[in-house]
N, C-alpha and C positions, 0 to 999 in steps of 0.2 A: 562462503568459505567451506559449507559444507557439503556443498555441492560440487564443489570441486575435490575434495576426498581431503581437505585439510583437517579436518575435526580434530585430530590428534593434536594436530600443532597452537588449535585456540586454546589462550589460556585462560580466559577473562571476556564475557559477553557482559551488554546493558541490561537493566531489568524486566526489560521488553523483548529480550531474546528468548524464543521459546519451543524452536525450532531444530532441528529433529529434539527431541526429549532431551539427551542428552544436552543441549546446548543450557537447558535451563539448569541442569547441575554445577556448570561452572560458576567460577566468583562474579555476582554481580559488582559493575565496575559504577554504576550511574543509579540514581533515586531521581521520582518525582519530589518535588513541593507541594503536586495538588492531590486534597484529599482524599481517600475511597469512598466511595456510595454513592457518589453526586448526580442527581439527574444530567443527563446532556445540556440543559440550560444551564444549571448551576457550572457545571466544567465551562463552559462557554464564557459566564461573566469571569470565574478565577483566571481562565487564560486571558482574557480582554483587560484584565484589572494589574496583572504583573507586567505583561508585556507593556503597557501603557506607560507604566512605573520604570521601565528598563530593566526589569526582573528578570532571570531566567527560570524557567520550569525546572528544569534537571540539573542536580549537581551530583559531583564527579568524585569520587571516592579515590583522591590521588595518594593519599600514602601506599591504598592496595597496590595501585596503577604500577608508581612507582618500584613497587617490592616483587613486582611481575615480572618487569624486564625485558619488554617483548622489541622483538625486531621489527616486528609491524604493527601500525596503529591504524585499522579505518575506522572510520568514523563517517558522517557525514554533514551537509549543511544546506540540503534538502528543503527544510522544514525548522523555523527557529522550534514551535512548536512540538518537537521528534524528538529534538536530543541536547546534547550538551553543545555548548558554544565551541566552537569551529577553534577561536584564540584562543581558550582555557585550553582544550586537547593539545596546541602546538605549543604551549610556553611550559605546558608540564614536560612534555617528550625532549624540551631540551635538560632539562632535571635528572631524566635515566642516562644511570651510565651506560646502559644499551645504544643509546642513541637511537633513537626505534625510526623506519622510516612513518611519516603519517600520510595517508591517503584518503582524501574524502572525496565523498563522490555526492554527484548532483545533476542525475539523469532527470531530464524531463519528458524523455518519451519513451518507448518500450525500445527500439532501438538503440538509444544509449545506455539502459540499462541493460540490454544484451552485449552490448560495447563495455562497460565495467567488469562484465566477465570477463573478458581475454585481457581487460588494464590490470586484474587481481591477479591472474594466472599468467604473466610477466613478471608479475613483485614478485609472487614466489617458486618462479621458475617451474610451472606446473602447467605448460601451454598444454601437454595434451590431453590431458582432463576439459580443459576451455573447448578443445576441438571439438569430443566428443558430445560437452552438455550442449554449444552450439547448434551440433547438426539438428540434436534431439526436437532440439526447442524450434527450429526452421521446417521440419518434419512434422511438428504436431501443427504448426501455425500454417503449413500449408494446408494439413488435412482439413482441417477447419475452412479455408474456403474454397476447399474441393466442394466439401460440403454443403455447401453455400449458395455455391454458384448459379447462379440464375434467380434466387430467390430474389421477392419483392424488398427490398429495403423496410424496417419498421422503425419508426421515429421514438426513439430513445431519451429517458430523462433518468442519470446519474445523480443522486443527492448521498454526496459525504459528510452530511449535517442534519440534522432537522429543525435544530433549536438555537439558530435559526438555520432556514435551508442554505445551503451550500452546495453550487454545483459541481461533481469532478469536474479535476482539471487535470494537469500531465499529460500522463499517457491513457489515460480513461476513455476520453473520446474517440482515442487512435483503437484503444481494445473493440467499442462498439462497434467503428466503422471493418475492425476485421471480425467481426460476428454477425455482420450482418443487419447493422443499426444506422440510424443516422442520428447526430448524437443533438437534440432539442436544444440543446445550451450553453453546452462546453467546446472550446477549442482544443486543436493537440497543439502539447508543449505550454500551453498557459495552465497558470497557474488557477489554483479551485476561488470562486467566491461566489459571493451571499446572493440571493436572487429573492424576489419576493412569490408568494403563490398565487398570486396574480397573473407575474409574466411566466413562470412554469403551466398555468392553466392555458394560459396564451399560444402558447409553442403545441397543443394539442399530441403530448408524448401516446402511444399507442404501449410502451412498456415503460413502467416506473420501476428502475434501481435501485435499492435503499440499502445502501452501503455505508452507514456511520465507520470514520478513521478509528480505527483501531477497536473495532467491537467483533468479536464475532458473532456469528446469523443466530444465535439465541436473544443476545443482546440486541442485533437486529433487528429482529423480527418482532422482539418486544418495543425496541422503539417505532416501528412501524402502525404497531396495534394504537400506542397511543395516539399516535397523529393520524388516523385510520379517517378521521372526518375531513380533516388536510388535500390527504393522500387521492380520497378516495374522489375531491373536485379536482383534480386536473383531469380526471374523465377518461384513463389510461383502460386498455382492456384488460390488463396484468399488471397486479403488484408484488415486484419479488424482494424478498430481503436476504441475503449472500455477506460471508463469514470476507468482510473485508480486511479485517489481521491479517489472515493466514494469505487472502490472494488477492487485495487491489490495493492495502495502503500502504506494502512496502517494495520497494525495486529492489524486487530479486525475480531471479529463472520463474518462479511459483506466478507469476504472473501470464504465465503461457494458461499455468491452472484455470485462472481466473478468465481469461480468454475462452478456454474452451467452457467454464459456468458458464458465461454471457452468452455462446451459441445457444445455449442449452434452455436459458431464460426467453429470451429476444425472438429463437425459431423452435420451441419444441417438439415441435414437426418433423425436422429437417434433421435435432439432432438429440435423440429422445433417451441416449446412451450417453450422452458426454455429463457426467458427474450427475445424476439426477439427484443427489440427495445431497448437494451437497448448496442448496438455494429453498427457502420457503416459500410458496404462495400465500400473499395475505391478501389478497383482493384481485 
């Protein structure tokens, strides 16, 4: 929404919204259940142990919701994991007298997440804003394998997990294949799961990923250190760790970002300039 020049008109983000700056000023509308601190394993069994239970992770702060009034509601249902229940969002929105419309979205590849731009910029009658960030983003994604072009393919292993591994899925595998990867384990458009380090040794990656869902490349790169004896047997010639909040675990535009990280990972040869600082080397 921000990206489209609405900023003014949001009234109310989740607590995960943190984007541009400003965004985190507004009224958080959604809270976890799961505690702070928790190593990646521990988060791992709390979500294995609610969801099991028919728990949800997030709940919904509807009296604010309610006393907002907004005309529009996206949301999404993406990931039960992500956010608040998809039903709870719609059976509140009939509660405002706004009548708000709700929109959720649930791209699975970079392409339909390029596609919920212009579905957002219809809702609010803002096509040309949609036009211009469009072109942007087909401009820089071509640069990219301008780029490219001719280079030798390098076999790619994306892990949005460690504890246990998880392979991306989405549009992950579609990012490596347009950075110049071939992606060891992931499909595009499927969905991310658990793999053992066995058969990530197996697939022989030449670049290891390490993109824990919602951490950025601090947190990254610190989970990387720890699993560093892991990491370091699938026998990869490059271990990178990359700020996946900001550019791989949410469908927004910023994923072109995270496109042009992965040239920058994957060929630093080829593209020695695209975001260098913005991925660590940890092996």
């Amino acid at each position: 929404m921000f990206a489209l020049g609405l900023g003014p008109d949001v009234v109310g983000v989740t607590h995960e919204c943190d984007y541009p700056a400003v965004a985190a000023e507004l009224p958080h509308l959604t809270h976890t259940v799961i505690p702070d601190g928790l190593s990646s394993e521990e988060i791992d069994t709390a979500v294995r142990e609610r969801t099991g239970r028919g728990e949800h992770l997030y709940e919904l702060d509807t009296e604010q919701l309610i006393s907002l009034e907004p005309d529009l509601i996206v949301t999404q249902e993406l990931c039960q994991v992500c956010a608040v229940s998809i039903d709870d969002v719609r059976a509140i929105a009939e509660e405002i007298p706004s009548r708000p419309q709700v929109i959720s979205l649930d791209p699975m590849t970079l392409g339909e997440v390029l596609k919920d731009v212009r579905r957002l910029a219809e809702a609010t009658e803002d096509e040309g804003a949609a036009d211009e960030l469009l072109d942007d983003a087909a401009d820089r994604i071509d640069a990219v394998r301008g780029r490219l072009e001719g280079a030798k393919p390098r076999t790619v292993a994306a892990l949005e997990w460690l504890a246990p591994p998880y392979i991306g899925g989405h549009w992950i595998p579609q990012l490596i294949e347009l950075a110049g990867g071939v992606d060891a384990l992931g499909l595009p458009g499927e969905k991310s799961r658990t793999a053992s380090w066995e058969e990530m040794a197996a697939a022989s990656p030449e670049v290891v990923v390490v993109m824990p869902c919602g951490f950025g490349v601090t947190r990254a790169a610190d989970e990387a250190l720890d699993h560093h004896g892991l990491l370091s047997g699938l026998g990869a010639e490059r271990i990178v760790a990359v700020d996946a909040s900001s550019f791989f675990s949410r469908p927004s535009p910023r994923l072109v970002d995270g496109l042009e990280i992965l040239a920058h990972a994957v060929h630093p040869d080829l593209a020695p300039d695209l975001h260098p600082g913005a991925s660590v080397l940890v092996g």
